[in-house]
C-alpha positions in Angstrom: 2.5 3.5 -24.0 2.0 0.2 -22.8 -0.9 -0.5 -20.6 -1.7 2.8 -20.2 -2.8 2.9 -24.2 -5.8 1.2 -22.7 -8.7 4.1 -22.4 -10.6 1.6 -19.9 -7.4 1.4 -17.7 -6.1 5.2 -18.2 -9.7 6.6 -16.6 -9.4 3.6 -14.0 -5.6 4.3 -12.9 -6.1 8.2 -13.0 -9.0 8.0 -11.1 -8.0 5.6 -8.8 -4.8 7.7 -8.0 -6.6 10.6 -7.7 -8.9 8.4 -4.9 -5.4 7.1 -3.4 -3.8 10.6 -2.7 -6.8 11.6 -0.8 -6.6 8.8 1.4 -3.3 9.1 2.1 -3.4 12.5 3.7 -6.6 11.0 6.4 -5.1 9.0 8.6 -2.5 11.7 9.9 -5.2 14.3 9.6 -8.1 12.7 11.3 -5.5 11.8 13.9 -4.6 15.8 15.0 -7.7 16.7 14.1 -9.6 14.3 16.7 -6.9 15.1 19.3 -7.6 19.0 18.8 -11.0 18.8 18.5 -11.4 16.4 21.7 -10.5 16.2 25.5 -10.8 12.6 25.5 -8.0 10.7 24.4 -9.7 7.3 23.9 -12.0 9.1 21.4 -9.7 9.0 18.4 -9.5 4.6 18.7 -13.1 4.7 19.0 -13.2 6.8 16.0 -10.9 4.7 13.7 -12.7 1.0 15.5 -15.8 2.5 13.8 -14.5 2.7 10.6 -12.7 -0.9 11.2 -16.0 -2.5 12.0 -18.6 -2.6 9.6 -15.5 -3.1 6.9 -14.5 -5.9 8.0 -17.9 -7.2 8.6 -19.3 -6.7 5.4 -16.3 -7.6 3.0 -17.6 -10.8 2.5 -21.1 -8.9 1.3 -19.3 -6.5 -0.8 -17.3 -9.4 -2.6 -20.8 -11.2 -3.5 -22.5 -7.5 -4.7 -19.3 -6.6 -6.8 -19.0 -10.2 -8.7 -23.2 -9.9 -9.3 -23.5 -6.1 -10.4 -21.0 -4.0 -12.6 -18.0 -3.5 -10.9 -17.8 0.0 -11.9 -21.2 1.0 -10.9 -20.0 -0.6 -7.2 -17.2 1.4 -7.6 -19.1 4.9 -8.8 -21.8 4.5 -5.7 -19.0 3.5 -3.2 -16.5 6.0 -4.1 -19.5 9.0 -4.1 -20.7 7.3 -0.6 -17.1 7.8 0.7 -16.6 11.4 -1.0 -20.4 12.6 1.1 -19.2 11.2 4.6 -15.8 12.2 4.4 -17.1 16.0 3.3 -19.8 15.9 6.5 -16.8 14.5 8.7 -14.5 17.4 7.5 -17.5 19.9 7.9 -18.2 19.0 11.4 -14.5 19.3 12.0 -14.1 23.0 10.2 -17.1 24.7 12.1 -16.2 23.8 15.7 -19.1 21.5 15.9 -17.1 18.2 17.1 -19.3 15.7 18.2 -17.9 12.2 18.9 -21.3 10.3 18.2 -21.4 11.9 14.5 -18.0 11.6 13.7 -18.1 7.5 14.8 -21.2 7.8 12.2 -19.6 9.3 9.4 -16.8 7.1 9.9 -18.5 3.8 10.1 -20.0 5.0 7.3 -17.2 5.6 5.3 -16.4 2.1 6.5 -19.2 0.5 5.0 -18.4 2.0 1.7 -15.1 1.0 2.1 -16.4 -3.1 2.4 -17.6 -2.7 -1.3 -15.0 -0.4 -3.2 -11.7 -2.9 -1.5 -13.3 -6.3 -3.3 -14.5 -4.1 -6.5 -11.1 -2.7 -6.8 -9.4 -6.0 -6.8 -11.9 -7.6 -9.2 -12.2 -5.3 -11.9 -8.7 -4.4 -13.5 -8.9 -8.2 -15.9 -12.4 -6.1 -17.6 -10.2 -3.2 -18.1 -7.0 -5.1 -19.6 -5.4 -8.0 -21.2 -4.2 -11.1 -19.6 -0.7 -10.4 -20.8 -1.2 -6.7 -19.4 -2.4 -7.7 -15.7 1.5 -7.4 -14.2 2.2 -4.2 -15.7 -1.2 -2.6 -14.9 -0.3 -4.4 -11.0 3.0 -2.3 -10.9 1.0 0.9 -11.9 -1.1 0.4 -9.8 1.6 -0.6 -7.0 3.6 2.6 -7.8 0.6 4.7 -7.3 -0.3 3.3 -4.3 3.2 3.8 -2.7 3.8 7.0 -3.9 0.3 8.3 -2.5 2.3 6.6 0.8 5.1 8.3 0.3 3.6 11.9 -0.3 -0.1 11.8 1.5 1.3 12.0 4.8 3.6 14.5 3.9 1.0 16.7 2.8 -1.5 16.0 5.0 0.9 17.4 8.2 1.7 20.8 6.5 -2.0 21.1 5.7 -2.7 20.4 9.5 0.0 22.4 10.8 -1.2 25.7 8.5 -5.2 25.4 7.8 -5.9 22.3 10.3 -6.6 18.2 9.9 -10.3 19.1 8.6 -9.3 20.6 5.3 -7.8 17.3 4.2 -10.7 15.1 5.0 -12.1 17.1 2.9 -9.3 16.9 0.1 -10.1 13.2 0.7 -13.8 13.4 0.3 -13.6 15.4 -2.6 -10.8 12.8 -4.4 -13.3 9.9 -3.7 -16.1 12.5 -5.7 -13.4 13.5 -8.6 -12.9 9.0 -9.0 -16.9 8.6 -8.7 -17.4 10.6 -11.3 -14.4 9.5 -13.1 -15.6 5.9 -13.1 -18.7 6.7 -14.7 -16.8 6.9 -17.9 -16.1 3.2 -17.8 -19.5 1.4 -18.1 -19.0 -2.3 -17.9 -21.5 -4.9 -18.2 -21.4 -7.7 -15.7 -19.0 -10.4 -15.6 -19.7 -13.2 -18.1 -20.7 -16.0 -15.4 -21.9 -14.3 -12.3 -24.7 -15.5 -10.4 -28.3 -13.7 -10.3 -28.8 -15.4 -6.8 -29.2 -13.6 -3.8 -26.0 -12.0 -1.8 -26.3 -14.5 0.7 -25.9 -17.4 -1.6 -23.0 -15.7 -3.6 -21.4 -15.6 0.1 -21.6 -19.4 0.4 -20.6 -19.9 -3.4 -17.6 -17.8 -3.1 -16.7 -19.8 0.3 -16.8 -23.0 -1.5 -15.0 -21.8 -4.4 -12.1 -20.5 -1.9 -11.7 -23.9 -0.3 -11.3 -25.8 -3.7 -8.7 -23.2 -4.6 -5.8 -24.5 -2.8 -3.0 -22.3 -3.4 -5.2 -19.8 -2.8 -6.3 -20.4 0.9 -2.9 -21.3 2.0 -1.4 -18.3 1.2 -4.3 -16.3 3.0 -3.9 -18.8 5.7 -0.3 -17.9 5.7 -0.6 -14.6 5.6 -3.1 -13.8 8.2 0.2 -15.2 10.4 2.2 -12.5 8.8 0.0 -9.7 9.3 -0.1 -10.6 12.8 3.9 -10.7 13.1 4.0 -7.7 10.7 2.0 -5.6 12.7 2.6 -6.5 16.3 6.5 -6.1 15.9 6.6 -3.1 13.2 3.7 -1.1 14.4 3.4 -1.8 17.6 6.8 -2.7 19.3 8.8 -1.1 16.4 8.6 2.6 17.9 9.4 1.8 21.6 12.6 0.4 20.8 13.3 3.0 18.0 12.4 5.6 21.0 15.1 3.8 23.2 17.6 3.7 20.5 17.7 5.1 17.4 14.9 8.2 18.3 12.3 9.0 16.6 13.9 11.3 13.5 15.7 7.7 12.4 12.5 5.7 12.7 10.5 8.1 10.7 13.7 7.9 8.2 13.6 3.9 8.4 10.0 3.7 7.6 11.3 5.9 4.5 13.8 3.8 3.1 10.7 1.0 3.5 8.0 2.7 1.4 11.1 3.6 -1.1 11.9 0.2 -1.4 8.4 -0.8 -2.2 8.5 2.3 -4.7 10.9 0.5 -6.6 10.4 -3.1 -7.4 6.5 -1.9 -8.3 8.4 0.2 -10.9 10.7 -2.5 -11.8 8.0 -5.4 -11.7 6.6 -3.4 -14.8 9.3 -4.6 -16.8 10.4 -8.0 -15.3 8.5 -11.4 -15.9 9.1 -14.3 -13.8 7.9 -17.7 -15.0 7.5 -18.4 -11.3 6.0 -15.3 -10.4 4.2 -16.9 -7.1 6.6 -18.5 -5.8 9.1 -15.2 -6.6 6.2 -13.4 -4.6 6.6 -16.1 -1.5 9.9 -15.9 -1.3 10.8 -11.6 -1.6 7.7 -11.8 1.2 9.6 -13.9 3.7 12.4 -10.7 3.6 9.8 -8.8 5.2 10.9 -11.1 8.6 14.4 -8.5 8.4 14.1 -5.5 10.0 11.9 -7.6 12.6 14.8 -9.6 13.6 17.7 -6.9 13.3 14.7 -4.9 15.6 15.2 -7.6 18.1 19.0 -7.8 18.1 20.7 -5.2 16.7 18.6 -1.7 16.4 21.2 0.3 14.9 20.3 3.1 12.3 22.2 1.6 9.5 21.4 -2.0 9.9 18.0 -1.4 10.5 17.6 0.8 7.5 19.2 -1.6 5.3 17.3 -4.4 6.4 13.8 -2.4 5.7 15.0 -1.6 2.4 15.3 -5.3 1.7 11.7 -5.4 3.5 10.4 -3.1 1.7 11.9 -4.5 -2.3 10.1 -7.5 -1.4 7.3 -6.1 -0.3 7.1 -4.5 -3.8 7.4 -7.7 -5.6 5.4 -9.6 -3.3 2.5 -7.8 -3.6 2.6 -7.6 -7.4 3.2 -11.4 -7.5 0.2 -11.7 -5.6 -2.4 -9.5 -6.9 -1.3 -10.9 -10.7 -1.4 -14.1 -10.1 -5.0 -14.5 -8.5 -6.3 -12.6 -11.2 -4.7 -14.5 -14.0 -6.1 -17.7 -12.3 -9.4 -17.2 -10.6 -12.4 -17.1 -12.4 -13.6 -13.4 -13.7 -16.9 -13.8 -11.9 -15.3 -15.4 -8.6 -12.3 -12.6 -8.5 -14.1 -10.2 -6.1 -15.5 -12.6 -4.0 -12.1 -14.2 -3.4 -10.1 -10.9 -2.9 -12.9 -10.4 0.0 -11.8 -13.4 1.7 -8.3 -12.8 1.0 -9.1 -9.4 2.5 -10.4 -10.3 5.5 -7.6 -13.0 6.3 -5.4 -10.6 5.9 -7.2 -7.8 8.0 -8.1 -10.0 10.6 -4.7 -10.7 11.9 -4.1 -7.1 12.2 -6.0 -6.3 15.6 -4.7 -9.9 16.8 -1.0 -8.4 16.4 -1.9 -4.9 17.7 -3.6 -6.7 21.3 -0.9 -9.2 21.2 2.4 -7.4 20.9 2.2 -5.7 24.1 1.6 -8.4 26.6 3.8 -10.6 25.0 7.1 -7.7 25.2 5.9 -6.9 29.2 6.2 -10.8 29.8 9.6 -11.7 27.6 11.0 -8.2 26.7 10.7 -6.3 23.7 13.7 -7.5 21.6 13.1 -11.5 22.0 9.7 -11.1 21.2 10.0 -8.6 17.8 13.2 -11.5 17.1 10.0 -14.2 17.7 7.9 -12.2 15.6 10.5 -12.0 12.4 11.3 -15.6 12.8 7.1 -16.3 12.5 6.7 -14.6 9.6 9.9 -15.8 7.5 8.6 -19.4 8.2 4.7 -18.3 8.0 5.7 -17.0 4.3 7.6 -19.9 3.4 5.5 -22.7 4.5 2.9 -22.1 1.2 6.0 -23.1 -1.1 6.0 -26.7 0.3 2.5 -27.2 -1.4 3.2 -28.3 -4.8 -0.2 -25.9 -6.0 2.2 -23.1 -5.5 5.5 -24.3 -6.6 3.4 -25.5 -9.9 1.9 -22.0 -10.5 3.2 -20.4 -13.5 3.2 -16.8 -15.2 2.4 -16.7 -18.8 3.1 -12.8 -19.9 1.9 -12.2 -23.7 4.7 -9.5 -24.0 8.5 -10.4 -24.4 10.2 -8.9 -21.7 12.8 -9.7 -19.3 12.8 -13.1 -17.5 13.9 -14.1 -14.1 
């Protein structure tokens, strides 16, 4: 059984994939749903910026609340908070009644929650499971996550092409009820450690504690440069030149292959332990730079499905690397804290890349500038491995299992 023989962990992961699955199926939804509810085509980005907003403003807050309070009490309130505005959302929707102003409100709502469940989430699986567990419960948790990727969307288009977009925002507000209540089964007490002070002060703490942490802040560092590569060349620039070469059917079919790829190595990270795990991480993140470059040179179907299947394996290790290692090494009461300013360097870069991509491709052309943006983030992911904190970084699994 593994992990999973962990009653803590078994509520958390069911829960949490229940929660996952919902949210899946919202972006696509809200997206037709907005755009058949509204005459205004700016009205959907207005919607989604108000959800952006007050999350990325108040990650730092919900860092400091979840490392002070029990993280599964965060995690109940949040999760209820999303399930109510995502159920008002989907009701305004279903009854005709579309009304930009409340929708931005229930979204920025649902945005606010969103600020405290992302840093809670990240914090609270070392309460649930042993050190030695951490990479296994990682991969679960990995697998779950890419598989809601995989099938959300999936689901979410038949449901809008039969019954309409508002019927899964409110599948999604009533997942985020089912893991509320779900988490009330877990009853923690708070982390050994954390400080009584106000939220404020565990703000400046946890800012203090990020700087001292070296490997910590330059892989954030670095990876706020990836995010903006990542998401200026794939999201942005990615579907123009698919649209002038491959068409659209292959690019949905490319981003397939992608999520597959991540599919797998979260499965196989269950099983494999690297001694090195961080710098394994650093290095199958760099492969994301592939399909950025063969984007830029070469867009052919099969060269640029093979290269974001490469992308997309190292994404899976990467991101299990990651997650494993700063909770094996940061302090229990500084872990949520951290993964909110890891959060936010990470999110921050995304709007940069979205703004950027464009101007930059009208002034140098699409394919030098998604070639640019691969050769960024290969050297943006590598640079962290010339700082001996990272290279030094090792991963102590209690279990035998395989090495690499």
């Amino acid at each position: 059984m593994g992990v999973l023989a962990s009653r803590r962990f078994a509520v958390f992961f069911g829960a949490r994939s229940v929660s996952l699955v919902g949210s899946a199926m919202t972006p696509v939804a809200l997206a037709f749903a907005v755009l058949d509810a509204s005459p205004e085509s700016g009205d959907l980005g207005i919607v989604l910026a108000a959800n952006m907003v007050p999350m990325l403003t108040l990650l730092l807050v919900g860092g400091s609340v979840a490392d002070r309070f029990p993280r599964d009490l965060v995690l109940r309130l949040a999760n209820l908070g999303s399930g109510a505005t995502q159920l008002v959302a989907a009701g305004v929707l279903l009854t005709g009644n579309y009304s930009l102003p409340f929708l931005v409100c229930t979204e920025f709502a649902n945005g606010v929650f969103t600020a405290f469940t992302t840093p809670a989430l990240r914090g609270i699986v070392p309460q649930l499971v042993e050190r030695g567990l951490l990479r296994q419960a990682n991969s679960l948790l990995s697998s779950a996550r890419n598989l809601s990727k995989v099938a959300g969307p999936s689901v979410a288009g038949i449901l809008v092409a039969t019954v309409g977009g508002g019927w899964a925002i409110a599948a999604d507000g009533v997942s985020f009820v089912v893991a509320g209540l779900a988490f009330s089964f877990l009853r923690l007490p708070p982390v050994a450690g954390s400080s009584r002070a106000g939220i404020l002060h565990g703000i400046r703490e946890g800012w203090q504690a990020f700087r001292r942490i070296t490997w910590l802040w330059q892989i954030v560092a670095a990876f706020t440069v990836v995010n903006i590569a990542q998401t200026g060349v794939w999201q942005v620039l990615g579907p123009t030149i698919a649209r002038a070469t491959i068409g659209e059917v292959s690019w949905g079919a490319v981003l397939s292959v992608r999520a597959a790829g991540v599919l797998i190595t979260g499965v196989v990270m269950y099983r494999v332990a690297a001694r090195r795990l961080l710098t394994l991480g650093q290095v199958c993140a760099a492969l994301a730079a592939t399909p950025l470059i063969v984007l830029g040179t070469s867009p052919g179907f099969v060269a640029l499905a093979a290269a974001a299947l490469v992308a997309g394996l190292g994404s899976g290790v990467a991101n299990v690397a990651w997650d494993t290692t700063v909770q094996e090494n940061v302090p229990e009461h500084l872990l949520s804290r951290m993964a909110a300013y890891d959060d936010f360097g990470s999110y921050v870069g995304i709007p940069i890349g979205q703004l950027s991509a464009g101007p930059l491709a009208s002034s140098f052309g699409t394919g030098p500038v998604a070639t640019a943006g691969g050769v960024v983030l290969a050297v943006a992911a590598a640079v962290p491995l010339l700082s001996p904190a990272v290279r030094k970084m090792r991963h102590t699994p209690a279990e035998a299992g395989s090495s690499a």
